[in-house]
N, C-alpha and C positions, 0 to 999 in steps of 0.2 A: 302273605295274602291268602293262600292256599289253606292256611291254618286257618285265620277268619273264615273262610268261607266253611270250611268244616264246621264252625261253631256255629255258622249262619242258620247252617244244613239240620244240624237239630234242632234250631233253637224252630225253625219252619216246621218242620214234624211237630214237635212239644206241639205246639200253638195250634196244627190244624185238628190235632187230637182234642182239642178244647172247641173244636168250632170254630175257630178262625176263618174269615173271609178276608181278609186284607191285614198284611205285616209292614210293619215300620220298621227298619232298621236307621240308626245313628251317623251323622256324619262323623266322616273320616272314620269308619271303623271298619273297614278293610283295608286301607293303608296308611292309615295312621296319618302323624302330622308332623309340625315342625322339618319341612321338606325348601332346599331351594328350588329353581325354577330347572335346573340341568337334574339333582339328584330325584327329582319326582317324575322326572320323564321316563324309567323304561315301566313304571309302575302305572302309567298311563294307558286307560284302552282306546282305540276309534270308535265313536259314534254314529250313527248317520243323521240324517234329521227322522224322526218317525212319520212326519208327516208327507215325506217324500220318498217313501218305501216302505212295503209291509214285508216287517221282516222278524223271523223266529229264531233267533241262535242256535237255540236248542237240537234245531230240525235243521238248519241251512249257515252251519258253525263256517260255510267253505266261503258264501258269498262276500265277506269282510275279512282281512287280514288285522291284530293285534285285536282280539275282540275273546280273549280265554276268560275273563272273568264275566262278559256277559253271557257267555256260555253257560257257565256253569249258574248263575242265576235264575237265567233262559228256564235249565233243567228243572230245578228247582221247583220254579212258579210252577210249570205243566207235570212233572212228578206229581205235588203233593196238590192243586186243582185252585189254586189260592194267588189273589193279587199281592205282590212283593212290591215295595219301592223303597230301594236303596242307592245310599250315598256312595260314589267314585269318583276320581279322578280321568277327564277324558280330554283327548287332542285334537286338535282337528288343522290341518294343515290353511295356507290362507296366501293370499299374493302380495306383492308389496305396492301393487297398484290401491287394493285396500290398506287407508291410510291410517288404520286400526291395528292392521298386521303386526305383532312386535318383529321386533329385529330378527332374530332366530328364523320367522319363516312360519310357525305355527301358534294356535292360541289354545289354550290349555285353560279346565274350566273346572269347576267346582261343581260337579252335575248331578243332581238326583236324578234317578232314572225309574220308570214305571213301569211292571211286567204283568199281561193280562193273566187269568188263570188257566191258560192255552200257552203261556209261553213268547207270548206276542210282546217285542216292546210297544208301548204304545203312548208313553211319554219320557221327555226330557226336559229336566228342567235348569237352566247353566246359574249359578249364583250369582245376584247383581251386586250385595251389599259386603263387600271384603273387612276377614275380619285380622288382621296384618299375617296375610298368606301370602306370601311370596312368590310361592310356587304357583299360582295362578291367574289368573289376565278376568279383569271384569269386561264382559259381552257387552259386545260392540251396538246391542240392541235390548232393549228390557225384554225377559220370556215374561208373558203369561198364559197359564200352563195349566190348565183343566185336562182332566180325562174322567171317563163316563165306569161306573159299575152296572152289574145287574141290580145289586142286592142296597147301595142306596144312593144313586143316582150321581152327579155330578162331584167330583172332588178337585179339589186346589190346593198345589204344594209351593212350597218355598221354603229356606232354608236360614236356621242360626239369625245372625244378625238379621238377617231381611226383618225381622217380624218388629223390628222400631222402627221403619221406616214406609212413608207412604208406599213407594215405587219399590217390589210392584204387589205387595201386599194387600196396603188397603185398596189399592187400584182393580186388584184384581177381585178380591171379594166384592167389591160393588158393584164394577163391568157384569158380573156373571154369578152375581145371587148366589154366592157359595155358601153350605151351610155345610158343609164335611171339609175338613183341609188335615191334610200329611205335612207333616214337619218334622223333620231330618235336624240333629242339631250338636254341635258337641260346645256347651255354655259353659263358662265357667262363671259360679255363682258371687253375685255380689248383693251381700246384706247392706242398708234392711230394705232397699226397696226393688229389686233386680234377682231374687232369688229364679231360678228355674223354674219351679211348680207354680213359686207362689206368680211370677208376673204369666206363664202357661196359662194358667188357673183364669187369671185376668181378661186375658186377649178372647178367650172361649166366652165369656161372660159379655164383654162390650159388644161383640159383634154375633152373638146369640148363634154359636154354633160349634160343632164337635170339631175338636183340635185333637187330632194323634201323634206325641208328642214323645220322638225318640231322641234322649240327650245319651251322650256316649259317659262311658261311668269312669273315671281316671279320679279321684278319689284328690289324689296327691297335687293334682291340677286344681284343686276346687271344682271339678266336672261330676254331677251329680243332678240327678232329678229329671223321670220321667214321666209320660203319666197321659190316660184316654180321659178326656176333659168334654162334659157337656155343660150345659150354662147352669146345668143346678148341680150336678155331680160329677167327682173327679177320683178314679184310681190311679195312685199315686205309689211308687218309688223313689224315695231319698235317703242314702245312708253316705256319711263322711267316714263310718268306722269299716263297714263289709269292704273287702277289695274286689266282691264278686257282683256283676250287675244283676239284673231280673229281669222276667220275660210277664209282659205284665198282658191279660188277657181279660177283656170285659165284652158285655154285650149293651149298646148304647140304642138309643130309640133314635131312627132319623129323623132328622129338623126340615119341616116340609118348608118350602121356599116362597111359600106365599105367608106366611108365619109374620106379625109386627113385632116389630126390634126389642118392644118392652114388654107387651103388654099380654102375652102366653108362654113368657117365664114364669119359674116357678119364685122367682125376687120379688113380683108385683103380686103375688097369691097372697102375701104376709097379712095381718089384719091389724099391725102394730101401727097405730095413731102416731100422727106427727106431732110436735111438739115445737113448731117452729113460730108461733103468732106471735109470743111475744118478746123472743128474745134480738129479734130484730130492730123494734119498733125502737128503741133509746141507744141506738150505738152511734159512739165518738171517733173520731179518725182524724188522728194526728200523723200526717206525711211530713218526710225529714228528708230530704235528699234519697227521693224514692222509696224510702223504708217508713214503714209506718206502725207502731202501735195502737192497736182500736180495743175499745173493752166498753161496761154500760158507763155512762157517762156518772154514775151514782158509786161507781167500783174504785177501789183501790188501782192505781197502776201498776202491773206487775213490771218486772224486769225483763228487754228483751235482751240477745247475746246472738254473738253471730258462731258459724262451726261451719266445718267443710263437715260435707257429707254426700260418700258418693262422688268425689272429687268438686264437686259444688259448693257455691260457697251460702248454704241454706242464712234464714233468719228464725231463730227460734222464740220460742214463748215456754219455761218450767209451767209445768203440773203441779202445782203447788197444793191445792186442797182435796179432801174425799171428795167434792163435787165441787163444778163450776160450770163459770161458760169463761172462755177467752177468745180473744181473735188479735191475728198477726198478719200482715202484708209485706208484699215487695213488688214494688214498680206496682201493676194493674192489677195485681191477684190478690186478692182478701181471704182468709180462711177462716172461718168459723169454728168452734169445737165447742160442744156441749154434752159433760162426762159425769160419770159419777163412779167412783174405785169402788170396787165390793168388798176388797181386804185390807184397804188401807197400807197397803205395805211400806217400807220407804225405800223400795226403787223409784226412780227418776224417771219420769218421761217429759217429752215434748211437743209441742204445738210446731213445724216448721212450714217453713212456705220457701218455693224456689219458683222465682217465673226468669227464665232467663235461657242462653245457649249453651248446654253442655258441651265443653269443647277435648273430654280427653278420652283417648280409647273409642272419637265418633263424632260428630257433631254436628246435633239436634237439637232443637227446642221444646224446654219442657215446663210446664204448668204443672207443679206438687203442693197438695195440701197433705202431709202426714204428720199421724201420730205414729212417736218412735218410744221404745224404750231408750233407754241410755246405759253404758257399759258399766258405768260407775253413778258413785251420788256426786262427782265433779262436770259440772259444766261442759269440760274437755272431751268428757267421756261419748258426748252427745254424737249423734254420726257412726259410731263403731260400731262394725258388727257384730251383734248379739244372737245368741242361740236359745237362750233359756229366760224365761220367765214365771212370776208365780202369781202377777196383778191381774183381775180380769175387772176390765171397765168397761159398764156400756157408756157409748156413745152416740152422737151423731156427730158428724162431720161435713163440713159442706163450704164449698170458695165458689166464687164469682169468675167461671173459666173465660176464657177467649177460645176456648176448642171445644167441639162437641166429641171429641174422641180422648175418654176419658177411663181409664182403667182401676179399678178397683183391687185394691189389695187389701188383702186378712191373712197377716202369719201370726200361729201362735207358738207357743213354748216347743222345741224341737223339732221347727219347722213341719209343721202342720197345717193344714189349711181350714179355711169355715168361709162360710158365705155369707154375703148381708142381707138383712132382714129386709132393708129397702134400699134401691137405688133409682133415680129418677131427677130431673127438673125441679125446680119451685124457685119463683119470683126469681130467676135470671141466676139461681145457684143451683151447682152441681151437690146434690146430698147424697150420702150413706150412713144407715143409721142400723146398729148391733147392737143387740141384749145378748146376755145368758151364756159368754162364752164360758167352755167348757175347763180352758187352763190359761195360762199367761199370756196377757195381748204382747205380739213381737212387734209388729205393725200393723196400723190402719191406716192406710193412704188412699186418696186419689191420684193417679199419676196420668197427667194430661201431657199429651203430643199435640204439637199450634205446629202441625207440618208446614202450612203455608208459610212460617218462617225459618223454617231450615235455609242453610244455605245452600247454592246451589243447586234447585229444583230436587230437594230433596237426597240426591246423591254423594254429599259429600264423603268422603274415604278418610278413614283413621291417615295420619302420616307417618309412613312406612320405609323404615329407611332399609333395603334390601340388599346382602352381599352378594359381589357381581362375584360370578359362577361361571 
C-alpha cells in the first residue's frame, strides 16, 4: 500500500505542475482486490463521519487510531494545495443491537473519500452498489455525498457499479443539481455496449455534466479506460496493449446549474435537418408472442434472428443494403434505424432491440435500441465483442422508450468515441442521428434504464456466493 501511495505521490506533483485543482484517483488502487472479508481487514483504515468532526490527519495524525493511510493522503492534499479524492477500504465498528451489524462486530465499506486543499477530510462516501466484493458490507443507509470547491462549485461522487443504478446516483444528481461528479472506478470492459469510455462518455451526455472518470488500468482484467468527460468533449485513455496506466490532465468549462438539460449543449447547436416525416407515416407491425418485425408495409420482409448479447437475449434485424430503413421490436420497444454505408463493405451489422431485465453480473432493466457491428459475416457472430471496424454509416436511430433516461452510445474502430450530431424527442421517440464518422462504426445505441422497474427498489446485488473465512 505504501508503494501505491508513492506512485499516488507523484502522480499528485505531475498533475499540480499542470494546474490541477482536483485529482481522481481509481478504485481499489491502493489495495487492490480480490480480498475476503478477514484477509482485507488489517489493510482497512477508521473513518470518522466528516460531518461529525473537523478533522486534518495530516496536522492531528494522534486523534484517530488505524488511520496511516489517511495520513499520508491528509499530507498530500495540503503539501501540493490540491482537492484529492481517493478510493479505500475503511471499518467502522458497530453493535449487535444494530440489526445491520455483521456478525464479526464491524462493517467494512467500499469508501471514497474527499481531501480539501488544506488537508481537511471533508467527504465520504461508503459504496451502495456491490460489485461481488466479498470483502465488504453494503451501508446500512444510502450516502449522498456532495462537497463544495472554490474553483467550481458543488461536486457528487459515487462509485463503479453505482453509475447504473438509480440509488444513489441519479437520486443524487437530481436532489442537488449536480453538474461536476468524481467517479472512482475499477470497470472491467464489456463490448459493445458497456465499454468504460464509451458508456462514461454517455452518462456525461444524459445528464449534461462533467464526469471525472478514474478506472484503474489491470489490462489482463479487461480493466481499462479513463477519461474527464463534458457533454460535448472528452479526454480519454484506453489501451488493452500498454501495461502502464496515465495521468490524464484537462482544463474543462464549468456547467452552471441553472443550464436546461438539452438545450445549451453543444448536440442541440447541430444544424443537420431531420429526416423523419416520412418514414414513419406507412410502417406495419406484426407482433408474435411479444417479438415483432415492422418494416414500410410496400418493403420486402427481412429476416429477424435472436443472439445473446451482453448476456441478453437481444432480437436482431441484418443490415442488409448500402441504405435502408428497418425497424425491430420486443415486448413494448420499437426501434427505428435509418442508414446508409459509405463503403459498402461486407461486414455485418445489426439492428437489435432488448427491452427486458438484465439478470447476470446485476439486475436491472434495460431499454436497448443498437446498432452493432457483428464479429463475423455469420449470424452467430452477432453480440461478440468487436474492436476494429472499417464501415462508416450515417444514421439515425430512434425507439419508442418507456424511460426518459436514456444514454447514447458511439464507439468507433479502436475504441474511440464521437458524438451525435442530434439527440432529443420527436413524436414519442427517442432519436440520435450521425453523419461523417471519421472510421468504423463499432456501435450506435441507445441504452435506456426503466429504473422504476428494477427489482427491489432499485438495489438489487449480483449473487454472491462468498468463502467463509
Amino acid at each position: 500500500m505504501n508503494r501505491n501511495l508513492d506512485i499516488y505521490e507523484q502522480q499528485v506533483i505531475a498533475a499540480v505542475k499542470q494546474g490541477a485543482q482536483i485529482i481522481v484517483f481509481p478504485e481499489d488502487g491502493i489495495q487492490g482486490f480480490n480480498f475476503t472479508r478477514t484477509s482485507i481487514y488489517p489493510y482497512l483504515d477508521f473513518i470518522p463521519y466528516p460531518k461529525s468532526v473537523t478533522w486534518n490527519p495530516c496536522k492531528e495524525e494522534y486523534l484517530f487510531n488505524d488511520t496511516e493511510v489517511l495520513h499520508r493522503l491528509s499530507c498530500m492534499a495540503l503539501k501540493n494545495k490540491v482537492f484529492l479524492v481517493v478510493n479505500i477500504g475503511t471499518k467502522q465498528p458497530c453493535k449487535h443491537s444494530d440489526h445491520h451489524c455483521p456478525p464479526d462486530g464491524r462493517y467494512q465499506f467500499n469508501t471514497n473519500i474527499v481531501f480539501s486543499d488544506n488537508g481537511t477530510l471533508i467527504a465520504r462516501y461508503r459504496k451502495q452498489n456491490l460489485y461481488f466484493e466479498c470483502a465488504f458490507d453494503t451501508p446500512p443507509e444510502v450516502d449522498y455525498i456532495v462537497f463544495d470547491t472554490p474553483f467550481a462549485g458543488k461536486f457528487g461522487i459515487f462509485t463503479c457499479f453505482d453509475i447504473l443504478f438509480y440509488e444513489p446516483t441519479v437520486n443524487l444528481i437530481k436532489q442537488y443539481n449536480l453538474k461536476q461528479v468524481a467517479y472512482p472506478t475499477a470497470w472491467m470492459n464489456q463490448l459493445p455496449l458497456l465499454s468504460a469510455v464509451e458508456f462514461q462518455q454517455a452518462f456525461a451526455v444524459t445528464f449534461n455534466i462533467n464526469l471525472l472518470a478514474a478506472n484503474i488500468h489491470h489490462p489482463d482484467l479487461g480493466m481499462t479506460g479513463s477519461g474527464i468527460y463534458t457533454p460535448s468533449k472528452s479526454f480519454i485513455y484506453y489501451s488493452m496493449e500498454n501495461i502502464k496506466g496515465k495521468l490524464i490532465v484537462a482544463e474543462i468549462p464549468i456547467i452552471s446549474e441553472h443550464e436546461a438539460h438539452w438545450e445549451n449543449t453543444a448536440l442541440s447547436n447541430n444544424k443537420i435537418q431531420m429526416s423523419l416525416s416520412s418514414h414513419m407515416d406507412n410502417q406495419i407491425c406484426h407482433k408474435e408472442d411479444q417479438e415483432a418485425h415492422c418494416g414500410k408495409a410496400t418493403e420486402e420482409v427481412l429476416p429477424i434472428f435472436y443472439g445473446e448479447m451482453m448476456y441478453d437475449n437481444f432480437t436482431f434485424m441484418p443490415i442488409m443494403n448500402p441504405e435502408g430503413d428497418v425497424q425491430v421490436c420486443s415486448n413494448t420497444l420499437c426501434c427505428y434505424l435509418n442508414y446508409q454505408r459509405l463503403l459498402s463493405s461486407n461486414e455485418l451489422y445489426v439492428l437489435g432491440v432488448f427491452d427486458g431485465i438484465h439478470t447476470v453480473h446485476g439486475t436491472y432493466y434495460v431499454q436497448a435500441c443498437v446498432l452493432v457491428k457483428c464479429g463475423g459475416l455469420n449470424y452467430t457472430s452477432c453480440g461478440q465483442e468487436v474492436t476494429k471496424a472499417t464501415e462508416e454509416i450515417d444514421f439515425q436511430l430512434q425507439g419508442n422508450f418507456s424511460t426518459s433516461f436514456i444514454f447514447p452510445l458511439l464507439l468507433r474502430s479502436g475504441i474511440t468515441l464521437a458524438f451525435a450530431d442530434y439527440l432529443g424527442w420527436k413524436n414519442n421517440n427517442y432519436v440520435m442521428q450521425k453523419k461523417g464518422l471519421s472510421s468504423g462504426l463499432l456501435t450506435g445505441g441507445l441504452y435506456g434504464r426503466w429504473y422504476e422497474k428494477d427489482d427491489n427498489k432499485h438495489l438489487v446485488q449480483p449473487k454472491v456466493t462468498c468463502q467463509n473465512d
